[in-house]
C-alpha positions as CSV (number, residue, x, y, z in Angstrom):
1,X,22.2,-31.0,54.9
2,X,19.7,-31.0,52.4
3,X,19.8,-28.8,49.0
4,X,17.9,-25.9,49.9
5,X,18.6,-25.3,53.3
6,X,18.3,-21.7,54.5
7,X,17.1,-20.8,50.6
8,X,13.1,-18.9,50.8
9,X,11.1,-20.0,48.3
10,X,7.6,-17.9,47.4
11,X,4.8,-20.0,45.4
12,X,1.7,-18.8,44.0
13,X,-1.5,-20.8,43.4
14,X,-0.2,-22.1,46.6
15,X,-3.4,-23.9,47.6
16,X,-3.6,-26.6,45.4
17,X,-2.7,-28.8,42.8
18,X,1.0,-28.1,41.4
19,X,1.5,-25.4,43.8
20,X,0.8,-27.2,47.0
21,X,3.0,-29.7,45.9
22,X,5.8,-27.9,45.0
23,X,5.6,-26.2,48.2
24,X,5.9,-29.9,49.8
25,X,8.9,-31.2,47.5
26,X,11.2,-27.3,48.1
27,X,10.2,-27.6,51.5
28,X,11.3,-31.2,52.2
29,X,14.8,-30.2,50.4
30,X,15.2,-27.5,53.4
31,X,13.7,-24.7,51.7
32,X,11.3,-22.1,53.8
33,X,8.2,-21.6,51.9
34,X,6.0,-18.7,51.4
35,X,2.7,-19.9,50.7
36,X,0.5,-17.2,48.1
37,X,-2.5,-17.8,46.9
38,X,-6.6,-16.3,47.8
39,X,-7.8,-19.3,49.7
40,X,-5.9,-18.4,53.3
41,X,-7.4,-21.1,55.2
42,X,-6.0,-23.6,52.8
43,X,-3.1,-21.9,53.0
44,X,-3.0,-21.8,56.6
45,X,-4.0,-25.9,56.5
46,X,-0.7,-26.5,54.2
47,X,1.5,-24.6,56.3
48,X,0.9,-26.6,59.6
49,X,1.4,-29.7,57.5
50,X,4.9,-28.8,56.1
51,X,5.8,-27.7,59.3
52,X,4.8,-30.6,61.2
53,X,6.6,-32.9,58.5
54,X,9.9,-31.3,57.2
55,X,10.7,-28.8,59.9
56,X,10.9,-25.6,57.8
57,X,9.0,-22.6,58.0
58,X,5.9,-21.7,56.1
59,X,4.6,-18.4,56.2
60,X,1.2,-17.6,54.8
61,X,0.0,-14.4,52.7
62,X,-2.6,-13.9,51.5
63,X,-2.7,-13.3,48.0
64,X,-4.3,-11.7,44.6
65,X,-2.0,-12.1,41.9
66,X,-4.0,-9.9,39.6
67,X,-3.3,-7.4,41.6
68,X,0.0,-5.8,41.8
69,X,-0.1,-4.5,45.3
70,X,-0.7,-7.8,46.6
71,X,2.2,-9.2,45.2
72,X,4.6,-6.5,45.4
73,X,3.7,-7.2,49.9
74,X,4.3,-11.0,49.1
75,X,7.7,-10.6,48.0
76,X,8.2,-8.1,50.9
77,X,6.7,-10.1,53.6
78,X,9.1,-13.3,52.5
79,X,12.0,-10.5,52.4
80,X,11.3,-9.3,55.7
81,X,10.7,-12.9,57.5
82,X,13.6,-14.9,55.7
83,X,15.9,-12.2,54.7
84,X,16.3,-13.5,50.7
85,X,13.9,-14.5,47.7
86,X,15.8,-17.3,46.4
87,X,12.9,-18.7,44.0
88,X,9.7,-17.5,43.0
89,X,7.5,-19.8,41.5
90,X,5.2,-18.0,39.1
91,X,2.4,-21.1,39.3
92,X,-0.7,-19.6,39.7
93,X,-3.3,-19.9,36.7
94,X,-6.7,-20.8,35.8
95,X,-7.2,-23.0,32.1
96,X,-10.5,-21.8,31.0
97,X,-11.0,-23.7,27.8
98,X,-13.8,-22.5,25.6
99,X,-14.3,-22.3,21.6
100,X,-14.1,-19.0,20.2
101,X,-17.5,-19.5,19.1
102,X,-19.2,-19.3,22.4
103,X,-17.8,-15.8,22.9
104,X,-17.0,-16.1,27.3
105,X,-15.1,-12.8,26.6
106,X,-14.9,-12.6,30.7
107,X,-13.2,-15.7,30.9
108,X,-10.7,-15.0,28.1
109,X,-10.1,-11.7,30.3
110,X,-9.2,-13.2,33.2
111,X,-7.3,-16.2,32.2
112,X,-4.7,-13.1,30.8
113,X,-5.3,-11.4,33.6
114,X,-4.1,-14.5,36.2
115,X,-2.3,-16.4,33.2
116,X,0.1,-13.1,32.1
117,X,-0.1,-9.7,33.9
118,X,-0.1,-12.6,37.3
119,X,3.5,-13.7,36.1
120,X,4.7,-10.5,35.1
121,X,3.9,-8.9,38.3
122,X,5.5,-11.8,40.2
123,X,8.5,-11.0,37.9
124,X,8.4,-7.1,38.9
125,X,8.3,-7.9,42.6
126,X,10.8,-10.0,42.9
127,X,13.2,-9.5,40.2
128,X,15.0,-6.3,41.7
129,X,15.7,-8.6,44.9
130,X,17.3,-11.7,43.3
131,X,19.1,-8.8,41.1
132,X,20.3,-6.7,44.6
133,X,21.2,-10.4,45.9
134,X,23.3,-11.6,42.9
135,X,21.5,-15.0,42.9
136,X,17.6,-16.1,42.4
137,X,15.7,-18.6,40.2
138,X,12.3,-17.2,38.9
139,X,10.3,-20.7,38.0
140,X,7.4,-19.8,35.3
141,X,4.6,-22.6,34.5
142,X,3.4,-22.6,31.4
143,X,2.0,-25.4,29.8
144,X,2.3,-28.3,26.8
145,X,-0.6,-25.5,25.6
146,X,2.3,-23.1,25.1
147,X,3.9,-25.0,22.5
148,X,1.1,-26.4,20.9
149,X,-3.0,-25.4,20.3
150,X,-5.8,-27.6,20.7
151,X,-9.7,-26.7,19.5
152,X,-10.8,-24.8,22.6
153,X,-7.7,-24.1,24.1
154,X,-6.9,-21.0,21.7
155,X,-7.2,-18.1,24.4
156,X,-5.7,-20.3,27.0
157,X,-2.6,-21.2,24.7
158,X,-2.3,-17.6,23.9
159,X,-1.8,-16.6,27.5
160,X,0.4,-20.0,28.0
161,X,2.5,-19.1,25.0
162,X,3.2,-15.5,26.4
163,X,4.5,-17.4,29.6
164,X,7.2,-19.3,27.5
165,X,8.1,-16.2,25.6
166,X,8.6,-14.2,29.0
167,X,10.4,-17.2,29.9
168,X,12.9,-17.1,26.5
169,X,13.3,-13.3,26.7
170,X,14.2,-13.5,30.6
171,X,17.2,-16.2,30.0
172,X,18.6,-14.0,27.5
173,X,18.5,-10.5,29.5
174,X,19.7,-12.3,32.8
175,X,22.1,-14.4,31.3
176,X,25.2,-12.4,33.0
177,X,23.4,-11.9,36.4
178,X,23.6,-15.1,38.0
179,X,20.0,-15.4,38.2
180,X,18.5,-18.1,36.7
181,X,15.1,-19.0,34.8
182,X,13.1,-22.0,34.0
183,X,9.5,-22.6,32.0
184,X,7.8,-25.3,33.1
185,X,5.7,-26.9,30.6
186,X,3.4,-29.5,32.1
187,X,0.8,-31.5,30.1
188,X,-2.2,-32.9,31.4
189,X,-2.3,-32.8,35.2
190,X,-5.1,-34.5,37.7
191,X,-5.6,-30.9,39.2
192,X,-8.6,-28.7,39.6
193,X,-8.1,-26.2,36.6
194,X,-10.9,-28.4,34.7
195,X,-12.9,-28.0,37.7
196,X,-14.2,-24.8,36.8
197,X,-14.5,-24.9,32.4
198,X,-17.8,-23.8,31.9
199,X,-18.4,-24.5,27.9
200,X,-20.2,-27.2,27.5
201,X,-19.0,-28.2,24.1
202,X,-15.5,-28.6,26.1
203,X,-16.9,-30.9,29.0
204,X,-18.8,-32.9,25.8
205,X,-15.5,-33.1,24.3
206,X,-13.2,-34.3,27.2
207,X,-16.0,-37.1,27.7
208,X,-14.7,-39.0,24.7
209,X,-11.0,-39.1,26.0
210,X,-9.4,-41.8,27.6
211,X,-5.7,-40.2,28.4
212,X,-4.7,-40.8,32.3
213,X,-3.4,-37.7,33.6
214,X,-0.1,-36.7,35.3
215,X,0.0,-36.1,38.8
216,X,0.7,-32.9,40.5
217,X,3.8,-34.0,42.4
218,X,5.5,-35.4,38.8
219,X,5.4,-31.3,38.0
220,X,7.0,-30.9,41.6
221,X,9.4,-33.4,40.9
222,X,10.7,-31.5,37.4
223,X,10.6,-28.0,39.5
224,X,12.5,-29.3,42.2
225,X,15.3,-31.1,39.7
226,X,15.6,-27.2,38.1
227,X,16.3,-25.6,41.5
228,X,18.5,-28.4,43.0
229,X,21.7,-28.4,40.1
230,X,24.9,-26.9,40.7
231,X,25.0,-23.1,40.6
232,X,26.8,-23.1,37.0
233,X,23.9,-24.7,35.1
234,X,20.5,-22.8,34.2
235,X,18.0,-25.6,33.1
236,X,15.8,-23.3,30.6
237,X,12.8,-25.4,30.3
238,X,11.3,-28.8,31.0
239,X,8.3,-30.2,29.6
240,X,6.1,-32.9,31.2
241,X,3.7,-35.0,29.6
242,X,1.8,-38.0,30.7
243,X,3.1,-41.2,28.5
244,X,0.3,-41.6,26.5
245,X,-0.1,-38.3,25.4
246,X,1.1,-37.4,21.9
């Protein structure tokens, strides 16, 4: 039997990148997956894949996580099909680096809308479950950015370190209740969150470096290793960098 048998496991930014393959690595360790993210057909694409491969279930919803609503149904919809919300992976984000100089107040907005009030609301939704339950694991990802700030990453890091200090303040308040939390700190990943940075004194920037990037299934690897020990240990955070990055 594998490790996560009959557990449900809900992950946002589900389409993608880290997401997609964390969905694949809880999934092949017997967990059902609940797929979130806005792209459905994606979604939809994913979910025939993990089923066709591991033999779990995958259920799709469609999902905003800016908007509370939204992710207040997610956590129902994996409560009503699978009966439990044993993890919630609080993945989805969007790394907007710009230098405070260029002034792209929109994309500082929504990199603390997505980045933040996206975690916290996965944390309101399906916190009073895993509570009810006794049991839960709420994964956050922040980022090597939450421990540390580069020039342009100011705004991003500022939403990153929130994550981590959510992260901190959640271990200590949930210490007695059996359910467990985990930051995530992943360096530079081969993903599409550079894909859309629209400063051009960043992409000038990030032509001059040389570092090879992690792969999303290495941040898979150190979710999955969090969820998978024995019910008496609560790994707090893990942080993932590529070898030659300092």
């Amino acid at each position: 039997m594998t490790q996560l048998s009959n557990q449900t496991a809900i992950i946002t930014g589900a389409s993608s990148g880290i997401g997609e393959a964390i969905a694949h690595r809880l999934a092949d360790q017997g967990a059902n997956v609940v797929l979130a993210a806005r792209r459905s057909e994606r979604l939809q694409e994913l979910s025939a894949d993990i089923e066709k491969q591991y033999g779990t279930k995958a259920k799709v919803v469609e999902t905003d996580v800016t908007n509370k609503e939204e992710v207040e149904n997610l956590v129902k919809e994996a409560y009503d099909s699978f009966g439990s919300v044993d993890i919630f992976v609080n993945n989805a984000g969007v790394m907007l680096l710009s230098f405070l100089k260029n002034d792209h107040v929109e994309e500082w907005e929504q990199m603390v809308d997505v980045n933040i009030k996206g975690v916290l609301y996965g944390i309101h939704a399906a916190l009073p479950t895993m509570l009810e339950q006794g049991s839960g694991h709420m994964i956050n990802v922040s980022s090597v950015a939450g421990h540390e700030v580069f020039p342009s990453s100011t705004v991003y890091s500022a939403t990153k370190y929130a994550v981590k200090a959510l992260s901190m303040g959640m271990e200590k308040e949930l210490a007695s209740t059996n359910v467990r939390v985990t930051n995530i700190s992943p360096g530079a990943v081969d993903t599409e969150l550079t894909d859309h940075i629209t400063d051009d004194d960043v992409l000038e920037m990030f032509k001059d470096r040389s570092m090879t990037p992690l792969n999303a299934e290495d941040i898979a690897a150190a979710v999955t290793y969090a969820v998978t020990q024995p019910k008496n240990v609560n790994v707090n955070e893990v942080i993932v960098r590529p070898l030659n990055q300092s």
